[in-house]
N, C-alpha and C positions, 0 to 999 in steps of 0.2 A: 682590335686595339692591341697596342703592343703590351706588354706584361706590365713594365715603368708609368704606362694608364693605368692600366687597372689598377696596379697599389694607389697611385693618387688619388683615383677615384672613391679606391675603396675607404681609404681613410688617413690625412695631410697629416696629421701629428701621432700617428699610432704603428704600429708598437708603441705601448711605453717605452718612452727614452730609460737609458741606464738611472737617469737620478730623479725623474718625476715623472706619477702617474697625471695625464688630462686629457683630457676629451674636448672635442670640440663640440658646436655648438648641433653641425647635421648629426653628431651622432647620437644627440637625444630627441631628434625630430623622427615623427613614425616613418618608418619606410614605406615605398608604395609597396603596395599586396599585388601578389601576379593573378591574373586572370583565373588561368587553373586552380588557383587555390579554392575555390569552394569544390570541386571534386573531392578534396582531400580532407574539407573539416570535419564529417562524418566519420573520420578515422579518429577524432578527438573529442567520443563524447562526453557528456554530462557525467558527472561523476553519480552512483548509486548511493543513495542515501538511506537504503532500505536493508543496508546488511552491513556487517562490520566485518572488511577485510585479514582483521588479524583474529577475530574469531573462527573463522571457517578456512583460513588457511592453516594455521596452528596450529587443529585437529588433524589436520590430515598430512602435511608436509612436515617433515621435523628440518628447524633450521631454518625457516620464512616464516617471519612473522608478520611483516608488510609489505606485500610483493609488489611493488609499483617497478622494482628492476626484472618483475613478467619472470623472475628463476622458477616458479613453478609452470612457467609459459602456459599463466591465464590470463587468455584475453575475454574473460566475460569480463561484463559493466563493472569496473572498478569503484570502489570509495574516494578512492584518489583520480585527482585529474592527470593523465598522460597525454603531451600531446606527438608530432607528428617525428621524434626523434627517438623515441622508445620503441621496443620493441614491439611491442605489443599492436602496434600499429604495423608493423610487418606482418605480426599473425594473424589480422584480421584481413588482409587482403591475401595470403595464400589460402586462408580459407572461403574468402570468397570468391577466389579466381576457380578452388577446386569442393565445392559442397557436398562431391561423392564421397572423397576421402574426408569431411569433417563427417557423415555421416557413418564410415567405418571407424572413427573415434569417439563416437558417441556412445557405441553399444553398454547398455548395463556392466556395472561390476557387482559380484556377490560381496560378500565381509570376505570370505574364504578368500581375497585377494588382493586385499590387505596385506602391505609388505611387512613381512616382521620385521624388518628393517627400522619401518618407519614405525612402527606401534610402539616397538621398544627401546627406542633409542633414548623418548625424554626420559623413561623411566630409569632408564641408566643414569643420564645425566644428572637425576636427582640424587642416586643412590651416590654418585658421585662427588655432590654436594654436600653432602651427611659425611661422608668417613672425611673430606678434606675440614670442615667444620670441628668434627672431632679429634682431629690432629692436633688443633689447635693454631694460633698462629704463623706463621713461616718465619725461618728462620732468616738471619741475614744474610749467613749461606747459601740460601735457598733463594733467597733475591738481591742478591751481587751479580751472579749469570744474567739476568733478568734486566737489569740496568744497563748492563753493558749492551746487551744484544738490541737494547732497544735506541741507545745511542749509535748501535751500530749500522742497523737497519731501517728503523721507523723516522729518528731523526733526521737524516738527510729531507726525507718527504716533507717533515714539517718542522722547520727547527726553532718552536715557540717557545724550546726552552733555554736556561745556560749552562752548558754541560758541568764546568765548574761550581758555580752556584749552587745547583740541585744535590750534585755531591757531597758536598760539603756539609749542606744542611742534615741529609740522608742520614750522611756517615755522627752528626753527632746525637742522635736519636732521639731528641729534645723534644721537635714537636707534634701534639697530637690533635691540634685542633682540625675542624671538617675541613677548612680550608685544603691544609697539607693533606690532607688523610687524601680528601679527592685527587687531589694530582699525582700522589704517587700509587696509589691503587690503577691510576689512568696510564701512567706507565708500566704499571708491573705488568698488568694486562695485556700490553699489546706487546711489553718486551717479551711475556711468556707465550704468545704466537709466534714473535721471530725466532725464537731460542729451540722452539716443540722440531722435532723432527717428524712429526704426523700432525693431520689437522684431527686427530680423533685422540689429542693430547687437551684434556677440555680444564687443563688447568688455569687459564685464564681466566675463565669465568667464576671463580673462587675469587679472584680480584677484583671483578666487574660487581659482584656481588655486595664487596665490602666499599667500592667507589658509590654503588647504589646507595647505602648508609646514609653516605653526606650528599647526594644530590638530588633534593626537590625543591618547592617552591619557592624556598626563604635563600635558598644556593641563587637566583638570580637579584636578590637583592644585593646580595655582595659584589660594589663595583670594584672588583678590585682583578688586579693581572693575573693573580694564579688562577684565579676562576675563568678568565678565560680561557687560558692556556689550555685549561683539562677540558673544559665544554668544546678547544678545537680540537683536540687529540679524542674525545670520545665523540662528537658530532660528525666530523671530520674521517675519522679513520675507524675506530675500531666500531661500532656500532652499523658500517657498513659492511665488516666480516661478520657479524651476527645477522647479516641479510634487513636489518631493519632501515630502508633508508629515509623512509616518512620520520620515524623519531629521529634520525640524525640530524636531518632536512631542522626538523625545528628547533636544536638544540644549536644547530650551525647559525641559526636565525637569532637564538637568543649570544650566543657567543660574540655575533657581528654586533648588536644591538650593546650587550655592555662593555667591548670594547670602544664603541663610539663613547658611551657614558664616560669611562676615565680619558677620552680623547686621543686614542691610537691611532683613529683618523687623520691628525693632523700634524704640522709641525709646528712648533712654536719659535715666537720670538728668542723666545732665552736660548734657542738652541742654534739662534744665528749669529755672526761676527758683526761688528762694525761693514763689514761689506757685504754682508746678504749672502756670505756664506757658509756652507751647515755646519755647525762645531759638531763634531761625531765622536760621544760616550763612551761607554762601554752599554750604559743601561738604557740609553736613545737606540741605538742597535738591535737591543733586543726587543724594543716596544715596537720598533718599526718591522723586526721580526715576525712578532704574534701578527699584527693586522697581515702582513701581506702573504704571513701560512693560512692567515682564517680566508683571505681572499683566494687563495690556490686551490685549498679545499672546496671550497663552497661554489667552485667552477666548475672543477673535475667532478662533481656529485650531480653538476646539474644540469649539463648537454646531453645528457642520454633521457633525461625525462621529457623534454620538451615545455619545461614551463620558465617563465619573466626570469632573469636575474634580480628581479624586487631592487634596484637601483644599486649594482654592485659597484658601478663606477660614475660617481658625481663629481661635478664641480668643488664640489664640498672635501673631498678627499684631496688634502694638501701633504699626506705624511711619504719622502721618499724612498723609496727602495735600498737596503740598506746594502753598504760597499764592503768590497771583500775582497781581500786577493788570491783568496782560497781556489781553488776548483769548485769546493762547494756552494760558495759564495755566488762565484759566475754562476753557477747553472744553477741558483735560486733566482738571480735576476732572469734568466733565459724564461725560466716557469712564470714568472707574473708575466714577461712581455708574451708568450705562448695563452695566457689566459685571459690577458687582456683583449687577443682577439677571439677567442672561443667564446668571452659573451657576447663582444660583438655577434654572433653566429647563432646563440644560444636566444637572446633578445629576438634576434631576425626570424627564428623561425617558432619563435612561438608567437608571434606577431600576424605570421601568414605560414601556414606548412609550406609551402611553395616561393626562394625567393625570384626576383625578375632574372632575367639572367645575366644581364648586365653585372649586377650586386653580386650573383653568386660565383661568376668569372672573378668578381674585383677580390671576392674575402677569400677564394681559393688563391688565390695573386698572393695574401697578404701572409696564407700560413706559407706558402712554399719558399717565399722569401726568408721570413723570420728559420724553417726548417736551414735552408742554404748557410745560413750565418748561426747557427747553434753549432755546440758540442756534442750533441747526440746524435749526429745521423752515422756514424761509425761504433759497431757494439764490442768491438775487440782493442782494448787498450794496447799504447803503443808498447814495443817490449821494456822500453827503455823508462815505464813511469810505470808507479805503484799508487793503483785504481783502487781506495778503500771495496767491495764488497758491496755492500749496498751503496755505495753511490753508481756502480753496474748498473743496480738493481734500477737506479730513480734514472737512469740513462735510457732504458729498457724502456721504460714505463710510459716516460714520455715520450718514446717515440713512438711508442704503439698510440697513444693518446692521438698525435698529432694527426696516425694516418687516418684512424677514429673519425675525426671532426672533418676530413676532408671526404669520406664517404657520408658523413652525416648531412654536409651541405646537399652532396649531388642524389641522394638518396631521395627523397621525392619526385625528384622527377621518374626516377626509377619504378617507383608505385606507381605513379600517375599512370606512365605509359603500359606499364602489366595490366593494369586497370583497362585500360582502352582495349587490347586483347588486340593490339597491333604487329605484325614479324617487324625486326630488326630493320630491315629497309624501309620500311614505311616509317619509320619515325625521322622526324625533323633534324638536321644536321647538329644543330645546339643540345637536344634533348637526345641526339644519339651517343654528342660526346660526350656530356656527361654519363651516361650509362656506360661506355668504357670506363670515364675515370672510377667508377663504383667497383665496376670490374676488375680492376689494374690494379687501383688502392688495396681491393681485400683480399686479393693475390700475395701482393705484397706484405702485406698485413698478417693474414695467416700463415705464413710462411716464416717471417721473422717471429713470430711469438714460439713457434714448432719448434725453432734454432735455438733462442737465445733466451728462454723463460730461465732454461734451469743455469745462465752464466756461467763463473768456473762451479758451482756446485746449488742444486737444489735451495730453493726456503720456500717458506711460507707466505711472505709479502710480495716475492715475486710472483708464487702459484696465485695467489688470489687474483692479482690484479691480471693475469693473463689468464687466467677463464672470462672473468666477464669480457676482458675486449675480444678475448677468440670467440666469445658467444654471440658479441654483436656483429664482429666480422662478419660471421658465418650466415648472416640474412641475407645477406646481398646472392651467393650464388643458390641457398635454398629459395629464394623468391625466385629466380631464373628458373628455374627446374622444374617450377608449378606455372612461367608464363609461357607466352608465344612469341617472344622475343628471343627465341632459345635459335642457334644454330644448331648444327653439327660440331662446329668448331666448341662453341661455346659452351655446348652441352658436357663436353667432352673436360674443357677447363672448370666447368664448377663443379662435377665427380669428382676430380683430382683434389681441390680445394676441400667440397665437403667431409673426403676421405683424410685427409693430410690433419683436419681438425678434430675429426673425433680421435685418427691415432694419439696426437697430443693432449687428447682429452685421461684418454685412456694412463697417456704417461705423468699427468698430473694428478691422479685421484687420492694420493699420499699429501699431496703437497696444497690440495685447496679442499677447502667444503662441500664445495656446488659441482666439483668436477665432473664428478659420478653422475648427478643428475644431469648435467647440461652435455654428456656421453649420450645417454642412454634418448632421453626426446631429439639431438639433434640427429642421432643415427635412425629413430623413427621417421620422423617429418622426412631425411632423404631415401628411407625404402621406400617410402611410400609414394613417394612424389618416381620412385623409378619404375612403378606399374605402368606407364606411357614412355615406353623406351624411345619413341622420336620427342618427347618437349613437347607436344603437341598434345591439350586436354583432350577428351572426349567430349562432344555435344554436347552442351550446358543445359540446364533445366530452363525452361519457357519461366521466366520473371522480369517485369520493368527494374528500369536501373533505380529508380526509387526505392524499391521492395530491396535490391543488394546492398543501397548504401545506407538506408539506414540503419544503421549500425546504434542510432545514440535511444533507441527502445528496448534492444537489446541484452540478453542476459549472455556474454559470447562462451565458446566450449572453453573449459580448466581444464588443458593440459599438464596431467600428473607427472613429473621427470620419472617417476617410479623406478626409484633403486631395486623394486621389485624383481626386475626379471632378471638380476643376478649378473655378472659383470661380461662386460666382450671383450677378451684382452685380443683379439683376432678379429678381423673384419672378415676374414674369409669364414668365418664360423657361423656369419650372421647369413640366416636364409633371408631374401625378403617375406619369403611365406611366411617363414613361423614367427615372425615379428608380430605379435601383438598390440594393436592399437589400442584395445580395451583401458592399458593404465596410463594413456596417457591423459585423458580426459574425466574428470571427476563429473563435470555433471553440463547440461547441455537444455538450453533454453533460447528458444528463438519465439522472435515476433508470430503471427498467422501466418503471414506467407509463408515462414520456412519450416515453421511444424506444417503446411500441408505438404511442402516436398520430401520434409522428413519424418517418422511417425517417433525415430526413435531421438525423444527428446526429457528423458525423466533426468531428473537430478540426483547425483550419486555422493552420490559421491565419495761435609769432612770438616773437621770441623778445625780450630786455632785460634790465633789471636785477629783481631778485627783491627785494619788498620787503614787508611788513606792509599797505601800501594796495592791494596786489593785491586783499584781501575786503574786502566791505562791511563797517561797523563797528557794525549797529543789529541786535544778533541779536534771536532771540526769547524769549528769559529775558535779561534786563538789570537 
């Protein structure tokens, strides 16, 4: 089918148009499920209801508190449901394609190996928390910087709020009820991540602290727009730099929930002409703002877990996309219509891990299109226009995103066939090409995150967001390297890739959280996987394929990132010998069959006058 098929196929009225979001009627009808997908649902078990994930991670990992994004790359039985777009469903099949090397990650750890990294880090942070407490207040001094950096950086991503407005209000220091208190704690917070020159600058969380103040129970009874705003900015964003994305996950839920309450959702009559067309406010703009950041957010959060968009796009949704002749503007419209189809994608494949291939040709059709006709596929502005800084950054972001979802589609199939334990030629010409596209894609992918994270200069919204994609990137050729789909050729390009991403790991560890640990395990998992220097395992242990799939009895190995073994700033430095597996895995629990293949399975585990010309005055909605 020609390409102009497949968009039709995939979807008659989608993208959303510039001025309204709809859906048609097939696309809330179930899709069919491909055949192979039950190979694959075993990679999405039952959720474990018999341990609490952020107790026994939080002990032992500083900085994860609910690892459903696997950053402490544990694929035992989770509390939380992951399905077949997470990670974690990669590392359940490199460990089951290779049970020798989960076996050389299982080995006991003493206390003695215990990173003091990790033992003392919260205690910092509290001690942290006390002298910043005792300081007292901050000053306005002290968050002018703060404000700025965060309409400078954060705002393009999600622009819930009105740059003028919040100003203004800010600057006359009047109010202090919880309302306000939360929103601007929820700013100060994430503007004191843009602003830090280290991510071990943990001043932000003296804000998060006092946003925590005003936000429980009786904060969702309040239907009102600042409350949302801050539940998208803290659901949304920052809450997924404190690695928690379960509570973002639900705060994102409750955010969608009373934005609907005051009716963000829709449009209304009063805000049309005599002719049915949309009279456009200043303050309709920004309502249609909030709903369609809480909807960009709560996309981007949710194709990498593999679970429902819970009805992110209904009939019911009449409110449109707001107009702008800004650059920022456009390429907020470009971000809904890019998200409108990632749930499509998102919905599909928590639907069936596997979709037919028809479908998965049509939605690949649908991102490369909408990619063709965006503003982001170019990372170097022209010489002749002046590129705000972070909107680089949301340029960047997106396009890693995009390549993202387009390895996220072809990526099952890619399990599927590792799984089968078939060479490259033996697989079916559909299921081969897709395995190139995985291949091309995270080529492509981890290469431009290497180049263009740190734009014309480093931050911290760019690092953050380019670890986790360069983390997910990086499954595609680590899963090649533990199957028998490996060439010569191929073996040769997912080295070069695996290499390429941990240098850039290495050159982010200032500039994100997780850098250091998603270095350190993904530079294990590929020494380890290069003990069979042809791609080609060694003779698998005698088990039916029932005893390897299922997976949903299972307690699967905690791979520990363990800052422990101290930093690689050289690859040539790393031996694969004296690579330790010991810290990557905290504790290790198999069914019968695989305690009888394995015995070792124990659990481990200045200060002046204050005036309005303090901000810049040219925001980015004007």
């Amino acid at each position: 089918m020609s390409r102009e098929q497949l968009l039709e196929l995939s979807v008659k009225d989608s993208p959303v148009s510039v001025r309204r979001a709809s859906t048609t009627a097939s696309d809330l009808d179930s899709p069919k499920g491909n055949p192979d997908a039950a190979h694959l649902e075993l990679l999405q078990p039952i959720p474990d209801e018999s341990t609490d994930d952020s107790e026994s991670i939080t002990s032992n990992l500083q900085g994860i508190t609910d690892d459903v994004n696997a950053l402490s790359l544990s694929v035992k039985r989770s509390t939380s449901y992951l399905g077949i777009s997470s990670v974690s469903a990669v590392l359940r099949v490199i460990i089951w394609l290779d049970p020798e090397a989960q076996a050389l990650f299982g080995r006991a750890r003493s206390s003695s190996d215990t990173p003091h990294k990790v033992a003392t880090s919260p205690a910092r942070t509290e001690v942290f928390l006390s002298q910043m407490q005792a300081s007292g207040p901050s000053s306005l001094w002290e968050e002018i910087p703060l404000i700025r950096a965060f309409f400078d950086y954060v705002h393009p991503f999600a622009p819930v709020l009105d740059e003028d407005d919040f100003k203004k209000t800010y600057m006359t220091q009047t109010r202090t009820d919880a309302r306000w208190m939360l929103l601007l704690n929820a700013v100060l917070a994430l503007g004191s991540i843009a602003n830090a020159t280290s991510h071990e600058d943990h001043r932000h969380l003296m804000y998060w602290q006092r946003a925590n103040e005003h936000l429980g129970i009786e904060t969702l009874g309040s239907a009102h727009i600042e409350t949302v705003q801050a539940l998208v900015l803290i659901g949304g964003l920052y809450l997924h730099h404190l690695q928690e994305p379960n509570r973002a996950s639900s705060l994102m839920g409750a955010a969608l929930r009373l934005a609907t309450a005051i009716g963000l959702h829709r449009d209304f009559s009063e805000t049309m002409d005599p002719n049915g067309k949309s009279r456009v406010s200043h303050s309709i703009n920004v309502r249609r703002r909030v709903w369609w950041s809480a909807f960009i957010l709560d996309a981007w959060a949710g194709y990498c877990l593999g679970r429902p968009s819970m009805g992110r796009i209904t009939h019911a949704t009449t409110v449109t996309i707001p107009v702008s002749v800004s650059p920022l503007g456009a390429l907020f419209q470009e971000n809904v219509q890019f998200c409108t189809i990632s749930t499509r994608m998102e919905d599909s494949l928590a639907y069936s891990p596997v979709m037919l291939d028809e479908a998965r040709q049509a939605l690949d059709a649908s991102f490369i299109d909408w990619y063709q006709r965006s503003s982001v596929q170019d990372s170097t502005p022209r010489p002749d226009t002046i590129v705000p800084h972070g909107v680089l950054v949301l340029k960047n972001v997106m396009r890693w995103r995009y390549n993202l979802c387009r390895i996220l589609i072809h990526r099952p199939i890619l399990l599927r066939c590792a799984m089968q334990r078939v060479p490259m030629e033996a697989v079916v010409p559909d299921q081969r090409e897709a395995i190139e596209i995985c291949v091309n894609v995270s080529n492509t992918l981890i290469n431009d995150i290497s180049n263009t994270w740190q734009v014309q200069r480093p931050c911290q919204t760019s690092g953050w967001n380019a670890t986790w994609l360069l983390h997910q990137a990086l499954m595609v050729p680590l899963l090649l390297l533990y199957s028998k789909l490996l060439t010569e050729e191929l073996e040769q390009t997912c080295c070069e890739l695996v290499e390429t991403g941990i240098s850039a790991f290495n050159a982010m560890r200032t500039w994100s959280p997780t850098a250091s640990r998603s270095h350190d395990v993904v530079s294990r998992i590929y020494y380890t996987s290069r003990r069979h220097s042809s791609g080609v395992l060694r003779e698998e242990p005698q088990c039916n394929v029932q005893e390897r799939l299922d997976l949903s009895q299972d307690s699967w190995v905690n791979l520990n990132n363990a800052t422990q073994q101290g930093s690689y700033d050289d690859l040539t430095l790393m031996n694969p010998n004296d690579v330790s597996m010991e810290s990557m895995y905290d504790s290790l629990n198999w069914t019968t069959a695989w305690n009888d293949l394995f015995q070792s399975h124990t659990s481990y585990e200045q200060q002046g006058e204050l005036d309005a010309s303090a901000f810049p005055q040219d925001g980015f909605y004007q």
